[in-house]
N, C-alpha and C positions, 0 to 999 in steps of 0.2 A: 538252599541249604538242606540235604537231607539228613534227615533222620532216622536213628533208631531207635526206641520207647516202650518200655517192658512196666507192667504194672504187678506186681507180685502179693500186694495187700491184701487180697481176698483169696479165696479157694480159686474162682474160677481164674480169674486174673485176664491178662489181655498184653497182646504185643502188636505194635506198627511200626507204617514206615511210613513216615511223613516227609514229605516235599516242602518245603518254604510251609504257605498255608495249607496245604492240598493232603488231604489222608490217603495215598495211593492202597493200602491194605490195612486191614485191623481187624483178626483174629481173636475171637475168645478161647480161654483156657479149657482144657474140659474137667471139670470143679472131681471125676470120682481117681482122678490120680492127680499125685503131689507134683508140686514144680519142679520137686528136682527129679520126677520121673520124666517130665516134659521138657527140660532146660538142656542141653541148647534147642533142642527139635524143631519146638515151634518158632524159636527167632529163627531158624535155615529155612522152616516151611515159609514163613513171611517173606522173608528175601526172596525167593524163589519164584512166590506170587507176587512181586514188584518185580522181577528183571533185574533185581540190584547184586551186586554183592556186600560184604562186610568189607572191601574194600573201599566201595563206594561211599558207605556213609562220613559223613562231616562231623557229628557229634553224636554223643550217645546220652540217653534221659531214663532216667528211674521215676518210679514211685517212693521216695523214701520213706514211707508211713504214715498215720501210724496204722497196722495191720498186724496182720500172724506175725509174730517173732522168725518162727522158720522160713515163712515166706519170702517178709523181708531181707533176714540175711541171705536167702539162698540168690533170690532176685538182686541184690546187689553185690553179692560176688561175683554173678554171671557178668555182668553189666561193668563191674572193676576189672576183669579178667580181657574181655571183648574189649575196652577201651586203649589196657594199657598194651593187647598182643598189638595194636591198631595203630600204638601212637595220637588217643583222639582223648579230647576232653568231656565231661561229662556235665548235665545240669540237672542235679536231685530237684524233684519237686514236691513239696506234700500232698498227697492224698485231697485233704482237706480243700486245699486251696484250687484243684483243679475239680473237684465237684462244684465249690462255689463258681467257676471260670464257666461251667458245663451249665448251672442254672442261668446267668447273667446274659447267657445269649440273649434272651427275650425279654429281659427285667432292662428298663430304662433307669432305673434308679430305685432305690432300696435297700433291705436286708436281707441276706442270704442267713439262714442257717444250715449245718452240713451235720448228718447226724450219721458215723457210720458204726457198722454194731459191734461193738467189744466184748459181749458176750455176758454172763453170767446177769443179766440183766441191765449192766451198764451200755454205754456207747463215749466213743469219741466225738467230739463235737468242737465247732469253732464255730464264731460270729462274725461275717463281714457286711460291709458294705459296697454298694453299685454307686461308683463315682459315673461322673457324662464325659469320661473319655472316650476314645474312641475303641470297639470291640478289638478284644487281645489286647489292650494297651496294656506297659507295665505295668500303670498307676490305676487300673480301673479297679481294682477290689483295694481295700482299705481292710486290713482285718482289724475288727474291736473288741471282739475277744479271743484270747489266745486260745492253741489247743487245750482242751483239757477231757478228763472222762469223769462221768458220773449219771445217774440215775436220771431215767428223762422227765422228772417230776421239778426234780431237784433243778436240774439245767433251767425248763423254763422260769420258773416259777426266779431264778435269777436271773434270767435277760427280761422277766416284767416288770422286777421292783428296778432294775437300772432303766428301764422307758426303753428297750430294744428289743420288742419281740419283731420277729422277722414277719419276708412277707411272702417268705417262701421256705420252703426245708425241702435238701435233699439226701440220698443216701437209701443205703438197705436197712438201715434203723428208725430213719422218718418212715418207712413203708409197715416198720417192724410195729412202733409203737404209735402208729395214726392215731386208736383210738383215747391217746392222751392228747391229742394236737390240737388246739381250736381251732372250727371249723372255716376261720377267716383267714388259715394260714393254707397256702397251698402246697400238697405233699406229692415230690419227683422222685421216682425212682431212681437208683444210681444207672447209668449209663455206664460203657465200656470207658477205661479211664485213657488207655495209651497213647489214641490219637487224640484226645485234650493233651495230656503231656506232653507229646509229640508238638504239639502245635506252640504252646505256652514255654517249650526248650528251644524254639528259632527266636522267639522274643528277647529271652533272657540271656542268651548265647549272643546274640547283636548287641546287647546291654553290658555283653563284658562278664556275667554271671556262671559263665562256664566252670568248672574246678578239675583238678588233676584227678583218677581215678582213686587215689589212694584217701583224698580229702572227702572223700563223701560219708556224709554221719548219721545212720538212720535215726528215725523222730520217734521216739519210745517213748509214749506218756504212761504207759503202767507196764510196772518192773513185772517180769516174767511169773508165769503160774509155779514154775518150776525154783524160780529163787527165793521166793514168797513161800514153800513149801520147804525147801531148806533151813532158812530161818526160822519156821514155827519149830519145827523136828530140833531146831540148838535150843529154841527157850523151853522148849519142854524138855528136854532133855536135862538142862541146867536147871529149872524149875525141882524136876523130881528128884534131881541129885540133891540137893540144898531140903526139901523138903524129906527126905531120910533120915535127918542130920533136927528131928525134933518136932520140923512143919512148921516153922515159923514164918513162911513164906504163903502160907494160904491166907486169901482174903477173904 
């Protein structure tokens, strides 16, 4: 089954072209121009350096987040666009889950933590666990704690009091915030994501997981800088208008 696998989560990002298990190419982004300066580009240069066409591929694989808001929409319109001119199906994967998928090679069993940066000093993060199935199997990560974002204080300090600190972290926010980490946890860089998603899209496409391009729903766990600044600008707005009207309204 080939593949094609676009990661659009981060600045620099990453595209492959995966064979069954086999990464024939994978390409990093280059992080000082946006995706949608690079999109299609680097999926035609990839193909190119595989001998494939877009005709060739079997299915197509996203990053669905959580990442840049622009990133991701722009990476998954590309990715909806290419599937549906193709007639091919599509299999989103989170972000998260294939970092955890990316540490687990070497962990025989355990916890993954996956920490990546969301910026203003928060991160995304998720908690799984390393089952003894076997490597790529569907069932080998167990996630225990959902996505969510918050402060890496905060984070740990809640997988200690539930008894799951990990026995590893990865991401550009484990790298980012080490020196909050204890030092009995071990801290992995984030690796190129594509050809993991690339890989973990032949699994879950065999599993039947595939979806139509139009069904793909990127994983947004904090609502835009941009909406969140709209809505301040209405309650102040309504604030001060109400507060003209006598100031009954100040606390």
């Amino acid at each position: 089954m080939r593949v094609l696998a676009l990661d659009t989560t981060t600045r620099t990002g990453s595209v492959a072209i995966v064979n069954d298990g086999d990464v024939l190419v994978e390409r990093l982004g280059d992080p000082e121009r946006s995706h949608a300066e690079r999109l299609p580009t680097d999926i035609l240069i990839a193909l190119d350096a595989s001998g494939l066409a877009l005709s060739d591929i079997d299915i197509f694989a996203i990053a669905a987040g959580p990442g840049s808001f622009t990133g991701l929409r722009i990476g998954i319109a590309t990715i909806q666009g290419l599937a549906f001119v193709n007639s091919k199906q599509v299999v989103p994967v989170s972000a998260l889950t294939a970092l955890a998928e990316a540490a687990s090679n070497d962990l025989v069993a355990g916890l993954i933590g996956v920490w990546m940066d969301a910026h203003r000093r928060d991160l995304f993060c998720a908690l799984f666990q390393v089952t003894d199935s076997l490597t790529s199997a569907a069932d080998r990560l167990i996630e225990l704690d959902p996505p969510m974002v918050g402060e890496p204080g905060v984070i740990l300090t809640g997988w200690e009091a539930a008894g799951h600190m990990p026995d590893v972290l990865i991401g550009d926010a484990a790298v980012l915030f080490a020196t909050v980490v204890p030092a009995n946890i071990r801290v992995i860089a984030a690796p190129p994501l594509a050809g993991i998603i690339g890989k973990m899209a032949v699994v879950r496409a065999r599993a039947g997981e595939a979806v139509d391009p139009a069904a793909i729903q990127p994983l947004y766990i904090r609502r835009p800088d941009v909406e969140i600044a709209r809505e301040t600008a209405r309650e102040t707005l309504h604030h001060g208008g109400r507060g003209g009207h006598g100031g009954s309204d100040r606390s």
